[in-house]
DRENPA-3360 file (N, C-alpha, C; in nm, 2 decimals, always signed):
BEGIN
1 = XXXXXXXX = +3.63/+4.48/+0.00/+3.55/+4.38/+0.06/+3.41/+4.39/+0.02 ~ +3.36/+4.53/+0.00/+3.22/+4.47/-0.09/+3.20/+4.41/-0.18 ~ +3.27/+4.40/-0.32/+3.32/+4.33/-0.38/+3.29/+4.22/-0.36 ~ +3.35/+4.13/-0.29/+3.34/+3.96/-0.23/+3.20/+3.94/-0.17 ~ +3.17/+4.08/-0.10/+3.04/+4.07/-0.03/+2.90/+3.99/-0.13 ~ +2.91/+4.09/-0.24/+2.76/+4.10/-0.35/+2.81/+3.94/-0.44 ~ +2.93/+3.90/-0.45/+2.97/+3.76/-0.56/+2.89/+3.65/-0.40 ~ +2.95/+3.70/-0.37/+2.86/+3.56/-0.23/+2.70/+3.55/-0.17;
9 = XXXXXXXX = +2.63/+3.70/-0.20/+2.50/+3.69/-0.17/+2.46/+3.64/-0.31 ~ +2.49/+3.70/-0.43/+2.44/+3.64/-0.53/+2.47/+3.48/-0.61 ~ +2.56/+3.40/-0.50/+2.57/+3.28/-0.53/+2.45/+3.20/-0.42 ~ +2.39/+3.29/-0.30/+2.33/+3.23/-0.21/+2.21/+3.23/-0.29 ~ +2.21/+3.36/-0.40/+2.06/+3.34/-0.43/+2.03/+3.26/-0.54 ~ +2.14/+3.23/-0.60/+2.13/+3.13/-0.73/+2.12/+3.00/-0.66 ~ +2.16/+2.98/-0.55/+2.15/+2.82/-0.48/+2.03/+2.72/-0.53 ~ +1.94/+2.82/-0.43/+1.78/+2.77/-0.44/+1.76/+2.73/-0.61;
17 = XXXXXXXX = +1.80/+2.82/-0.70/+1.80/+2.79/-0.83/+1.82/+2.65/-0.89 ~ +1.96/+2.61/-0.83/+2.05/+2.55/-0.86/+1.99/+2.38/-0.78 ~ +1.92/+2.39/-0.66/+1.89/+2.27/-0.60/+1.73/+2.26/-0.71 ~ +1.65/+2.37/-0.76/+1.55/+2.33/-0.82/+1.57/+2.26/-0.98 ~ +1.72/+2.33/-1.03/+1.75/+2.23/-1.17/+1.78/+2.09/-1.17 ~ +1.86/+2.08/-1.04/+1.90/+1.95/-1.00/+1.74/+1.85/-0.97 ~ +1.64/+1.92/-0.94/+1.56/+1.86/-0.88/+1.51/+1.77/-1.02 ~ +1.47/+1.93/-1.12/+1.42/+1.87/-1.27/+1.49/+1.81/-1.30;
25 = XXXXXXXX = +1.58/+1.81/-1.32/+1.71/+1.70/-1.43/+1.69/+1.56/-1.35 ~ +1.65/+1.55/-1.24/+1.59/+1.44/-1.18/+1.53/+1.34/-1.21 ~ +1.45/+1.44/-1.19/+1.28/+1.37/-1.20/+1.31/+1.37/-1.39 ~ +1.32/+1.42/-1.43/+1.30/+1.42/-1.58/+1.38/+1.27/-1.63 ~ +1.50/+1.24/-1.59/+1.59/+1.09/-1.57/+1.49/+1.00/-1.53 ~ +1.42/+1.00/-1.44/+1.34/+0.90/-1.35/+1.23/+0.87/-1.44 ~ +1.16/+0.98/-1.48/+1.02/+0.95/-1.56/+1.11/+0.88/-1.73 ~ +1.17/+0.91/-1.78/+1.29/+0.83/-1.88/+1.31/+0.73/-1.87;
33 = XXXXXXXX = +1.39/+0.65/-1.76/+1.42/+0.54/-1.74/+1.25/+0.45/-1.73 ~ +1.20/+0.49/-1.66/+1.05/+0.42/-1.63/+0.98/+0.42/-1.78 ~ +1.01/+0.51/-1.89/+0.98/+0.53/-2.03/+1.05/+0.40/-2.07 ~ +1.17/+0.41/-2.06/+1.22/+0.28/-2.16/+1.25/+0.18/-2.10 ~ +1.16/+0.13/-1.96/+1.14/+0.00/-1.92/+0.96/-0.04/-1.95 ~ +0.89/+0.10/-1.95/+0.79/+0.04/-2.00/+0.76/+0.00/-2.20 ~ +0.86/+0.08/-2.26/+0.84/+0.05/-2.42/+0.91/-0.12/-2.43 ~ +1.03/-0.08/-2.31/+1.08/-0.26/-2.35/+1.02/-0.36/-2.27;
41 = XXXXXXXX = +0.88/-0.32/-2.18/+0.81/-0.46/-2.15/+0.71/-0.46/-2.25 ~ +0.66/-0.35/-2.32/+0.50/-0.40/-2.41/+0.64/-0.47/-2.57 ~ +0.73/-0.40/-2.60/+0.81/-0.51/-2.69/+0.83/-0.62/-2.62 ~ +0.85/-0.66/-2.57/+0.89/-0.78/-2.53/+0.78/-0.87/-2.55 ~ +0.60/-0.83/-2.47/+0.50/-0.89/-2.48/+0.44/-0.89/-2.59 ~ +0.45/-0.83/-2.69/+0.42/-0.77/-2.82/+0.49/-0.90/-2.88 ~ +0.61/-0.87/-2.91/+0.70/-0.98/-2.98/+0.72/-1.08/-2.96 ~ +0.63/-1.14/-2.82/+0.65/-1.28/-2.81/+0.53/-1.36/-2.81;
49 = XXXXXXXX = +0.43/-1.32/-2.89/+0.31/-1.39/-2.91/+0.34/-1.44/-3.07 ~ +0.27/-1.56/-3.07/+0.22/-1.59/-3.21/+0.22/-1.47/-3.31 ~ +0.28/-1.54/-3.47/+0.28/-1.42/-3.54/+0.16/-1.42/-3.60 ~ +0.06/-1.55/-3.60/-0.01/-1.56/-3.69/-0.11/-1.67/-3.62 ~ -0.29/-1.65/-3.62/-0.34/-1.72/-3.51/-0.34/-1.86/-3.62 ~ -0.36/-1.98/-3.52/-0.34/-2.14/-3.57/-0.48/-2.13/-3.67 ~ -0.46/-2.17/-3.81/-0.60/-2.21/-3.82/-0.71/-2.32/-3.80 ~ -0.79/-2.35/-3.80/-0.90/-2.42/-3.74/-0.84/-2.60/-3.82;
57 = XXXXXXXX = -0.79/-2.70/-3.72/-0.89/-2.80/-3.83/-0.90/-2.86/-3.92 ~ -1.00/-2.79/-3.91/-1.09/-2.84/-4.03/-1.09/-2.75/-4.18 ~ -1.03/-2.67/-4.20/-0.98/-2.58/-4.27/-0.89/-2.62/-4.37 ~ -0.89/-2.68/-4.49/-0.74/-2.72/-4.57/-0.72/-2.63/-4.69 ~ -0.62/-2.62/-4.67/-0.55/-2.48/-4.75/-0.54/-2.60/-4.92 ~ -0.54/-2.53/-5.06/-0.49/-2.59/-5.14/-0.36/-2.65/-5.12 ~ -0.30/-2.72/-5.25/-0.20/-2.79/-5.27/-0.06/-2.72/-5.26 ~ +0.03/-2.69/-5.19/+0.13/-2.62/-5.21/+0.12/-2.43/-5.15;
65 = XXXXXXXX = +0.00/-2.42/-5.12/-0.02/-2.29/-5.03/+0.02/-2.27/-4.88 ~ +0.05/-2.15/-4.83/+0.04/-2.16/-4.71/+0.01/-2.00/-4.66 ~ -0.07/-2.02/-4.56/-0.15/-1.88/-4.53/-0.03/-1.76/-4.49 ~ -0.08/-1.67/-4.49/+0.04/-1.54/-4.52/-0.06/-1.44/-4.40 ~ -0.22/-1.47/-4.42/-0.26/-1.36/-4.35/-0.35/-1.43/-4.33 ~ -0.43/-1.39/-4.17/-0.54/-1.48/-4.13/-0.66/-1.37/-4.09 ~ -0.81/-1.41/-4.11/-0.88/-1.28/-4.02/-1.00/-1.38/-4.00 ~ -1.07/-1.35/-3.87/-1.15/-1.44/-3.84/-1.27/-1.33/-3.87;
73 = XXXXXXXX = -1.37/-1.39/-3.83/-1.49/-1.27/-3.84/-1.60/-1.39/-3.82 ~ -1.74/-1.28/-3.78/-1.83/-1.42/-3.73/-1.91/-1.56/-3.80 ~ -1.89/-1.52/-3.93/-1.98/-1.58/-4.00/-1.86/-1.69/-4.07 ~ -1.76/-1.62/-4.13/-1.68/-1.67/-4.21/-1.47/-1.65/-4.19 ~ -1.43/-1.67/-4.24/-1.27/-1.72/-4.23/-1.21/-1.63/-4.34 ~ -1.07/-1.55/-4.32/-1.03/-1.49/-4.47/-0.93/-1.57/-4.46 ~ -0.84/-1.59/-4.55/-0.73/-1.67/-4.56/-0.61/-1.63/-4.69 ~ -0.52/-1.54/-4.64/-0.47/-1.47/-4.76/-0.34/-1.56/-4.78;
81 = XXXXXXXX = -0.32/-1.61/-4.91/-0.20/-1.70/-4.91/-0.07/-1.64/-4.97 ~ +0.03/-1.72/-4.95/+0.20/-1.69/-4.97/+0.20/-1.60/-5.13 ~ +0.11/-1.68/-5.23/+0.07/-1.60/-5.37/-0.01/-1.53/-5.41 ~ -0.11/-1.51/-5.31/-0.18/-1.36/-5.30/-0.34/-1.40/-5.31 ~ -0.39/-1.59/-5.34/-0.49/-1.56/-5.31/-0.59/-1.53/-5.20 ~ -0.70/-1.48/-5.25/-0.78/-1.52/-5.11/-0.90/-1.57/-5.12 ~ -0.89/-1.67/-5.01/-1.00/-1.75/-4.97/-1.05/-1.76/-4.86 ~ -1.22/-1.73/-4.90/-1.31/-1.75/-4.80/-1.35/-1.85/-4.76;
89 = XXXXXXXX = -1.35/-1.90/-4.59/-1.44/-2.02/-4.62/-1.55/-2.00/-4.49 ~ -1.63/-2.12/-4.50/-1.73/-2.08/-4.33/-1.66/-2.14/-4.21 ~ -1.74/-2.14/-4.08/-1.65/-2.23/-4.01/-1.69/-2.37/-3.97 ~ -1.72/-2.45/-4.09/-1.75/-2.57/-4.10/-1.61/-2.64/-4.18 ~ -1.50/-2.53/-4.24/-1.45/-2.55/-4.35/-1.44/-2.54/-4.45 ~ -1.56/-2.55/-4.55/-1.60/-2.52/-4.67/-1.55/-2.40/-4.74 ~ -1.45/-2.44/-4.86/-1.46/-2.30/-4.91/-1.56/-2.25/-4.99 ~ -1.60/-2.09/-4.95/-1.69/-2.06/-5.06/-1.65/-1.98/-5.11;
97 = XXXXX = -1.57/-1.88/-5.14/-1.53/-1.80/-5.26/-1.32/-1.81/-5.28 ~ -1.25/-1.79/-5.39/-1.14/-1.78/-5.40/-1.12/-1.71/-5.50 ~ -1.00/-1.57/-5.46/-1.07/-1.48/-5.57/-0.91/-1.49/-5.58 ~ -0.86/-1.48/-5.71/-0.72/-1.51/-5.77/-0.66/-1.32/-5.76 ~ -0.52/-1.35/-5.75/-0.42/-1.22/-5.78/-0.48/-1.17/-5.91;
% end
């Protein structure tokens, strides 16, 4: 009978153990799920904006180009096209520089 005695106090003592792993495996699931609801709301907002801002206007791209990459900045406009040039212009429209591939 001691035997049975020491298998049952030392399952009392592993209890407390056993209710604090359950507690972690928890919480560690909970802070998880709330992980991959917040990655899949900034994708979501992320991925559903414009790929590329509208350009101005007044702005005309050459004959058969079309912008690939846009950057605004204060003075002037960059305008990177489908064939690699780029062109600057102001924000009146005007281009002033176009520097070839």
């Amino acid at each position: 009978m001691d035997r049975n005695d020491k298998r049952e106090n030392g399952s009392e003592e592993a209890l407390p153990m056993l209710r604090w792993l359950r507690l972690l495996v928890t919480s560690l699931a909970v802070v998880m799920g709330v992980g991959i609801i917040a990655i899949v709301a900034l994708l979501w907002l992320r991925l559903g904006e414009r790929p590329l801002p509208e350009l101005p206007p007044q702005i005309a791209l050459p004959e058969g180009e079309s912008a690939a990459a846009v950057t605004f900045a204060r003075d002037w406009l960059v305008v990177v096209t489908d064939s690699g040039k780029v062109l600057l212009y102001d924000h009146q429209g005007k281009l002033r520089e176009e520097v070839q591939p």
